[in-house]
N, CA, C and O atoms as CSV, one atom per row, in Angstrom:
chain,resi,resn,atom,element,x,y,z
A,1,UNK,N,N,-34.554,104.721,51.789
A,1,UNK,CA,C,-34.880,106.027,52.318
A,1,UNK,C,C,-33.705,106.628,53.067
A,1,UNK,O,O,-33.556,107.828,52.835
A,2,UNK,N,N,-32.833,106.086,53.908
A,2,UNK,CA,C,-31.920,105.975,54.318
A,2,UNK,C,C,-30.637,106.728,53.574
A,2,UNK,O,O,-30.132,107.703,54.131
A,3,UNK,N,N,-30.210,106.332,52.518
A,3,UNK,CA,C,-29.436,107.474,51.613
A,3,UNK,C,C,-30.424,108.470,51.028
A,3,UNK,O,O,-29.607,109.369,50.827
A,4,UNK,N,N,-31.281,108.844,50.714
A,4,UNK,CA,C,-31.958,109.683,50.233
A,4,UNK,C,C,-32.012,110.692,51.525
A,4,UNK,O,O,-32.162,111.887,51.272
A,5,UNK,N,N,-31.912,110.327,52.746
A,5,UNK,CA,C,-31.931,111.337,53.781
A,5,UNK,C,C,-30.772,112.099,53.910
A,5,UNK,O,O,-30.721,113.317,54.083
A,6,UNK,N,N,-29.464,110.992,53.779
A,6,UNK,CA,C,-28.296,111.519,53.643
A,6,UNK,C,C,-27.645,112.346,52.898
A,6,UNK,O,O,-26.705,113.084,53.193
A,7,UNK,N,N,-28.411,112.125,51.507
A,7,UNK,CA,C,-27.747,112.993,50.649
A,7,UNK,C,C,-28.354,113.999,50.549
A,7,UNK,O,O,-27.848,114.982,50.008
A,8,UNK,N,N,-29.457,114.004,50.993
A,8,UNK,CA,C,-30.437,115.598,51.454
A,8,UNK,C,C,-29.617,116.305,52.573
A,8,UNK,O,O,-29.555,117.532,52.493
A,9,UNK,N,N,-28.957,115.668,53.644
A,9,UNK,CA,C,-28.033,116.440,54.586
A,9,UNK,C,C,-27.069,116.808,53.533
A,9,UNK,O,O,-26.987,117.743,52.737
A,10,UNK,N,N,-26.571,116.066,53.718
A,10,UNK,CA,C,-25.036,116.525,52.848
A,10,UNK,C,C,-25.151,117.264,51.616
A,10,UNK,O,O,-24.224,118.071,51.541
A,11,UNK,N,N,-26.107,117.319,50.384
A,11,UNK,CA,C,-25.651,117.639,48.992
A,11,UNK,C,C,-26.878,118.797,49.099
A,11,UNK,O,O,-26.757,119.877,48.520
A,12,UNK,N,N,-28.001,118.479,49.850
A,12,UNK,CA,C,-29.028,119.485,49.083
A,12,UNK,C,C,-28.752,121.007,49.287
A,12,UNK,O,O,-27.633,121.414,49.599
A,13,UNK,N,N,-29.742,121.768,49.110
A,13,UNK,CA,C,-29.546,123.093,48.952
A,13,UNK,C,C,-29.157,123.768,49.909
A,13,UNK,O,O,-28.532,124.828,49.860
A,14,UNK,N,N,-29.759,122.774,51.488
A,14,UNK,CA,C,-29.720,123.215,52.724
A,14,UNK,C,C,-28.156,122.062,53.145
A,14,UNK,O,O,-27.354,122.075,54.079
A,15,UNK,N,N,-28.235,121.630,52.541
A,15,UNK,CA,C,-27.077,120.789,53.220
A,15,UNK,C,C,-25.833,121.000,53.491
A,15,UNK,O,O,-25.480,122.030,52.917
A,16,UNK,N,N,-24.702,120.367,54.290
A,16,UNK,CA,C,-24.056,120.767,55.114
A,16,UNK,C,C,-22.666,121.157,54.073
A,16,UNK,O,O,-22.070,122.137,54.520
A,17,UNK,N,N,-22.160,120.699,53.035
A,17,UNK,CA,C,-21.419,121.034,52.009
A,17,UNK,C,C,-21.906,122.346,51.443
A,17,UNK,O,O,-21.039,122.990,50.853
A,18,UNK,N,N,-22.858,122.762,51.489
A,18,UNK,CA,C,-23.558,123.892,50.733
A,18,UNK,C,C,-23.488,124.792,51.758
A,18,UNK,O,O,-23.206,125.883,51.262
A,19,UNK,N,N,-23.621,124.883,53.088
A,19,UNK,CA,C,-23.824,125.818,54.332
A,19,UNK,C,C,-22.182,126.090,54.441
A,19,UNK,O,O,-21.670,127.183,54.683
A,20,UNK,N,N,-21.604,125.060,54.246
A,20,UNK,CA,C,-19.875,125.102,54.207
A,20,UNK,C,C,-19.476,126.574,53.123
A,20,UNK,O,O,-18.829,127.621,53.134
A,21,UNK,N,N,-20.177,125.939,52.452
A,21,UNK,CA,C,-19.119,126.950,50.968
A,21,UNK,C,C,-20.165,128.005,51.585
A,21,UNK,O,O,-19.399,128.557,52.376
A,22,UNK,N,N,-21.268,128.588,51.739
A,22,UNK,CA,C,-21.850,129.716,51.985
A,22,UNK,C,C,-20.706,130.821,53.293
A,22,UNK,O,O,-20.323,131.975,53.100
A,23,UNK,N,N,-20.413,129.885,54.605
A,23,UNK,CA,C,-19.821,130.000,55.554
A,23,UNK,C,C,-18.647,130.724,54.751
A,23,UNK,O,O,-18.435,131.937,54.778
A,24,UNK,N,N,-18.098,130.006,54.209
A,24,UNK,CA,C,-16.585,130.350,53.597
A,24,UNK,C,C,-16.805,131.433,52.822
A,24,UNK,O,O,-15.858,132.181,53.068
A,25,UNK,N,N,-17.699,132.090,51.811
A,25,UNK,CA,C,-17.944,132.888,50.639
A,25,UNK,C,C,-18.000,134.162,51.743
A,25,UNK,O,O,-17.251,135.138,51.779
A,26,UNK,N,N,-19.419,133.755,52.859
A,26,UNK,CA,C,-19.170,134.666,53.550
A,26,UNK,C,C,-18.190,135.633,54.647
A,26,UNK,O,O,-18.301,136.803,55.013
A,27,UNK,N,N,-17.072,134.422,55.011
A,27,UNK,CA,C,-16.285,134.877,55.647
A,27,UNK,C,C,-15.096,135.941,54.514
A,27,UNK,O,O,-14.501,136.953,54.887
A,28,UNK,N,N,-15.037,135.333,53.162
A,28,UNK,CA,C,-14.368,135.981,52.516
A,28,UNK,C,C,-14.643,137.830,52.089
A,28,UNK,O,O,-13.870,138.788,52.047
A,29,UNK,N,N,-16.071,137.685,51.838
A,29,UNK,CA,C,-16.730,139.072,52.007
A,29,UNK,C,C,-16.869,140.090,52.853
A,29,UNK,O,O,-17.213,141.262,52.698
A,30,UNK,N,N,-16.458,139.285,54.020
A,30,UNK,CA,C,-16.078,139.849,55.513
A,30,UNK,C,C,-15.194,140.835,55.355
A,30,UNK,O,O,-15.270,142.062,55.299
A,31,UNK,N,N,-13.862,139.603,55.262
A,31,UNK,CA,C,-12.261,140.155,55.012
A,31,UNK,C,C,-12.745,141.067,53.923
A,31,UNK,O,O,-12.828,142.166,54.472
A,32,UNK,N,N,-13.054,141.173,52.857
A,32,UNK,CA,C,-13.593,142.474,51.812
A,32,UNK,C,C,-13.809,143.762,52.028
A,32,UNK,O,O,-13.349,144.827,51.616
A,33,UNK,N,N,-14.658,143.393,52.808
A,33,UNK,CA,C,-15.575,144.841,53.696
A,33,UNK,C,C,-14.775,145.346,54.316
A,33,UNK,O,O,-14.585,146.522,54.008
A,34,UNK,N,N,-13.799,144.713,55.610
A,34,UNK,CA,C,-12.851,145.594,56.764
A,34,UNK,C,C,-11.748,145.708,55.608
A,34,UNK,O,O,-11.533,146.915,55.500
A,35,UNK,N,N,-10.985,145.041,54.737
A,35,UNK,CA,C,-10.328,145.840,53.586
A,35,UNK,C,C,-10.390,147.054,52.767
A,35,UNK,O,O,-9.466,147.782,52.404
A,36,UNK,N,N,-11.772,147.146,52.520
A,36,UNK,CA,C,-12.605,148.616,51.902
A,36,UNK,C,C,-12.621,149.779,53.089
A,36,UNK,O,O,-12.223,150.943,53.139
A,37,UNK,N,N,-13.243,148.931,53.966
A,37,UNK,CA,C,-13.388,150.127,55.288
A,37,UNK,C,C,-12.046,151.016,55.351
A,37,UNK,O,O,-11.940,152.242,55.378
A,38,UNK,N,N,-11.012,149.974,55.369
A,38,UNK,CA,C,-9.349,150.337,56.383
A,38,UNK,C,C,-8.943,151.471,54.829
A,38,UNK,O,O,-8.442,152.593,54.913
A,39,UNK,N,N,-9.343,150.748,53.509
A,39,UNK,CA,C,-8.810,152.048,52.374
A,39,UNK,C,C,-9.629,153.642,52.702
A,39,UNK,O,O,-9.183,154.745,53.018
A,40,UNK,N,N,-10.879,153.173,52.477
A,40,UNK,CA,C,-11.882,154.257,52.315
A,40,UNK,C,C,-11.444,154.953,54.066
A,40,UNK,O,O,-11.911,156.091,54.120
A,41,UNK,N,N,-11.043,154.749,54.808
A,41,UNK,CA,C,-10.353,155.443,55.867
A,41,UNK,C,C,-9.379,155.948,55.380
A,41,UNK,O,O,-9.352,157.165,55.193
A,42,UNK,N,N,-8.008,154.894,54.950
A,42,UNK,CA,C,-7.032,155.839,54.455
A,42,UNK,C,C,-7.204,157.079,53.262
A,42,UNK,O,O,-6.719,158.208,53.345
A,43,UNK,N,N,-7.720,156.741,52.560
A,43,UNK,CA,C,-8.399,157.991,51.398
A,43,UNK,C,C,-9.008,158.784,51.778
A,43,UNK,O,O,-9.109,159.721,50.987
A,44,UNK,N,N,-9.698,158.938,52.998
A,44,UNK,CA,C,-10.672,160.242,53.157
A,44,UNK,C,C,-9.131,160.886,54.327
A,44,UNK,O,O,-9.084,162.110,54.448
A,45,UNK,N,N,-8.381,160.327,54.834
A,45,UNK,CA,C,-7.811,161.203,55.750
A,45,UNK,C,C,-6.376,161.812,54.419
A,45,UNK,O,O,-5.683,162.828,54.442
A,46,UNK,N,N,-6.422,160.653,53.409
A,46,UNK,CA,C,-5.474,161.760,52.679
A,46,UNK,C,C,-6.108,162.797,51.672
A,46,UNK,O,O,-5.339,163.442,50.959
A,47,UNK,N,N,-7.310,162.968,51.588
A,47,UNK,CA,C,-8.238,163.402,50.910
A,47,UNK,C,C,-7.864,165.211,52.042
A,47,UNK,O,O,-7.309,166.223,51.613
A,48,UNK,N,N,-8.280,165.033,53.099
A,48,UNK,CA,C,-8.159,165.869,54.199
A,48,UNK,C,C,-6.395,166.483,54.705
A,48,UNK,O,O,-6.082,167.144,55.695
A,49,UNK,N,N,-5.790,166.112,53.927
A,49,UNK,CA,C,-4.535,166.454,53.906
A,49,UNK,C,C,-4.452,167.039,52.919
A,49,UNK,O,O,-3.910,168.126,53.123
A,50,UNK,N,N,-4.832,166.816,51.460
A,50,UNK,CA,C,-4.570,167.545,50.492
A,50,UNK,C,C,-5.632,168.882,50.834
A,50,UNK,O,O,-5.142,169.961,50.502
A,51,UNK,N,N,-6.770,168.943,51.343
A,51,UNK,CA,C,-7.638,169.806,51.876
A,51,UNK,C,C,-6.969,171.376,52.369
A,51,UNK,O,O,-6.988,172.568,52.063
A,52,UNK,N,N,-6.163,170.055,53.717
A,52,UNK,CA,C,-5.416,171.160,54.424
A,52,UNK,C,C,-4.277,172.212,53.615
A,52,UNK,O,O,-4.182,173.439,53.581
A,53,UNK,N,N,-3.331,170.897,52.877
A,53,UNK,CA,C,-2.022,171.633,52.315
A,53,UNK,C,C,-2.286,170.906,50.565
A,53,UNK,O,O,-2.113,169.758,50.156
A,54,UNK,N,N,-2.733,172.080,49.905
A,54,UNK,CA,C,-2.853,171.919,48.002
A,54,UNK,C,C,-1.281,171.562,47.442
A,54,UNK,O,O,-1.052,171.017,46.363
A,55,UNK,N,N,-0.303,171.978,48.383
A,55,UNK,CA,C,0.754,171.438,47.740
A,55,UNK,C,C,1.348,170.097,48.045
A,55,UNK,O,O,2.414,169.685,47.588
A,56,UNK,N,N,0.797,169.658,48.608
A,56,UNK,CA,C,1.029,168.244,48.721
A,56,UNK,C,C,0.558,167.127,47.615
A,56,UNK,O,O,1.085,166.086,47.223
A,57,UNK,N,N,-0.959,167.962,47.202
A,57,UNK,CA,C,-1.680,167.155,45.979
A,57,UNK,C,C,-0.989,167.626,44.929
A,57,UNK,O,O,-1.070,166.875,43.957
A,58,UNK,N,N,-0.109,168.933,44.701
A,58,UNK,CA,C,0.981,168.848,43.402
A,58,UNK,C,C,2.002,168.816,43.058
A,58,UNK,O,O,2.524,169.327,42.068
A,59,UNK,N,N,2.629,167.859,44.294
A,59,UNK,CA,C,3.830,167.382,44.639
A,59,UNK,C,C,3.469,166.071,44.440
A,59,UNK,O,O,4.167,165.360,43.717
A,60,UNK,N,N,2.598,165.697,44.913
A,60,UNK,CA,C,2.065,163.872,44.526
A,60,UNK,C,C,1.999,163.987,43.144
A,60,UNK,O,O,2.744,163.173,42.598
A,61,UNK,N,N,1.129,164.990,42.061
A,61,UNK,CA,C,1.002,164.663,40.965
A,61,UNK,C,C,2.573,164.826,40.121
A,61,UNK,O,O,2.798,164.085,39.164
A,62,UNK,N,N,3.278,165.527,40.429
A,62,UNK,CA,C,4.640,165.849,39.986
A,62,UNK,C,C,5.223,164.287,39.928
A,62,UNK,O,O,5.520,163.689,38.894
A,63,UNK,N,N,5.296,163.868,41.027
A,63,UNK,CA,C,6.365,162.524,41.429
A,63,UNK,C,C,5.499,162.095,40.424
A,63,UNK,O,O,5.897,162.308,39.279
A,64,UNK,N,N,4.012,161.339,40.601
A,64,UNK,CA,C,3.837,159.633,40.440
A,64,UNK,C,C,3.049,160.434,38.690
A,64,UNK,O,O,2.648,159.510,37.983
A,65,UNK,N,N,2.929,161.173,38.339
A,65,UNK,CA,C,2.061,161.483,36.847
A,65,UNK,C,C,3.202,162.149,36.113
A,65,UNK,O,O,2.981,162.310,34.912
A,66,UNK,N,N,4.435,162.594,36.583
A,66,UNK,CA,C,5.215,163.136,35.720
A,66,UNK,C,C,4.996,164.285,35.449
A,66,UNK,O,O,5.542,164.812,34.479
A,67,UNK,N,N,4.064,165.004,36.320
A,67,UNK,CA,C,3.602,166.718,35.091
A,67,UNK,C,C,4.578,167.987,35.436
A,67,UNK,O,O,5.246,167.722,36.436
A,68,UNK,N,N,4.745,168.753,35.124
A,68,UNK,CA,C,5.551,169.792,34.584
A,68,UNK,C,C,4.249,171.076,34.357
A,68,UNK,O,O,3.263,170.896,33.642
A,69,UNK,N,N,4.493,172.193,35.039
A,69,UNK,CA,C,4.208,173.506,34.650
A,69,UNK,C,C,4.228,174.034,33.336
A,69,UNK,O,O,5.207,173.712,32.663
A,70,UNK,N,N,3.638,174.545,32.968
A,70,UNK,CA,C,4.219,174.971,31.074
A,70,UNK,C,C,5.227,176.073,31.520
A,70,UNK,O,O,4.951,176.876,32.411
A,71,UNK,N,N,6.662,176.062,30.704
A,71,UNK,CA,C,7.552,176.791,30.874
A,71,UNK,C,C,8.748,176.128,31.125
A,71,UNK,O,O,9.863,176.333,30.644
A,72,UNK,N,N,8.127,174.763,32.477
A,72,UNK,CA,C,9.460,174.537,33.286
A,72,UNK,C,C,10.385,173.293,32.618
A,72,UNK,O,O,9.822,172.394,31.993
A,73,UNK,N,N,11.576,173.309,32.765
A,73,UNK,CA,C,12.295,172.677,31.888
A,73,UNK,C,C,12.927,171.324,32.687
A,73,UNK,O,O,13.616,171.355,33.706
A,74,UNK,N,N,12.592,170.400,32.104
A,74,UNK,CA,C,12.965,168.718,33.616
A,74,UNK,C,C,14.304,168.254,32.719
A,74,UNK,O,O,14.657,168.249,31.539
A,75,UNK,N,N,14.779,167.900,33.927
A,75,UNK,CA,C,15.986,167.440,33.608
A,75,UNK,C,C,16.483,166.366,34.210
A,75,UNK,O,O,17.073,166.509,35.282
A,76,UNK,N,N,16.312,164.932,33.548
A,76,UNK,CA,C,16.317,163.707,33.800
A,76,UNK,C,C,17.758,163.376,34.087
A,76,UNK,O,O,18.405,164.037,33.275
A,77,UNK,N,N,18.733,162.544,34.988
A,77,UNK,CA,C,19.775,162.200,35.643
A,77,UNK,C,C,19.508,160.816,35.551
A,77,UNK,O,O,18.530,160.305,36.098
A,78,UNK,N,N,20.708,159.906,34.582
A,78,UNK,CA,C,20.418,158.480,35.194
A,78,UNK,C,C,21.299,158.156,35.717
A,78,UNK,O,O,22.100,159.090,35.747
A,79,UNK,N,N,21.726,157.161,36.274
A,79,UNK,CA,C,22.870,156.319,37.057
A,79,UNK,C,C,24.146,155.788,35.671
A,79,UNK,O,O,23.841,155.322,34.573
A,80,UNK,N,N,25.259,155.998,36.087
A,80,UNK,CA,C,26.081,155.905,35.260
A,80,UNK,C,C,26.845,154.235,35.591
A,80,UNK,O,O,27.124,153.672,36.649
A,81,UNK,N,N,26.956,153.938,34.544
A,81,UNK,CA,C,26.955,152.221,34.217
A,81,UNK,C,C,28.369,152.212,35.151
A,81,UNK,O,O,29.292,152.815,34.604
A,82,UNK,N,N,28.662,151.671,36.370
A,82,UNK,CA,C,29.868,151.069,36.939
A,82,UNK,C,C,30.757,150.001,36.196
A,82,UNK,O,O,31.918,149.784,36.546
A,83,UNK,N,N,30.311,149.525,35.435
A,83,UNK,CA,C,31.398,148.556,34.970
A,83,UNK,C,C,32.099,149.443,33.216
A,83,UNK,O,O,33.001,148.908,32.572
């Protein structure tokens, strides 16, 4: 009876290996949540910047999407090989 008690502490559903990994899963979901929080903060205050100033949201899309006005003519510059 004696190991059968033990391995009910230790292995069963309630047991202390199982409360372990729960502990841990949950602490990881933690760190998750204040990760989401700290973005979904940063996104709504740059959300509220593009609000304020529209040219900022087509100056961002210019740089990181590449787009161009119809008409306007881009003119790519690369670095010239030193050796």
């Amino acid at each position: 009876m004696g190991t059968a008690l033990l391995y009910l502490i230790f292995s069963g559903n309630r047991g202390l290996w199982n409360l372990y990994k729960l502990h841990q899963e949950k602490q990881e979901l933690s760190e998750q949540v204040a990760q989401l929080k700290s973005d979904i903060g940063r996104y709504q205050a740059q959300y509220q910047d593009f609000q304020a100033n529209p040219s900022m949201l087509e100056k961002q899309a210019r740089e990181e999407l590449n787009l161009v006005k119809p008409g306007e003519i881009v003119y790519m510059f690369t670095e010239a090989d030193p050796h």
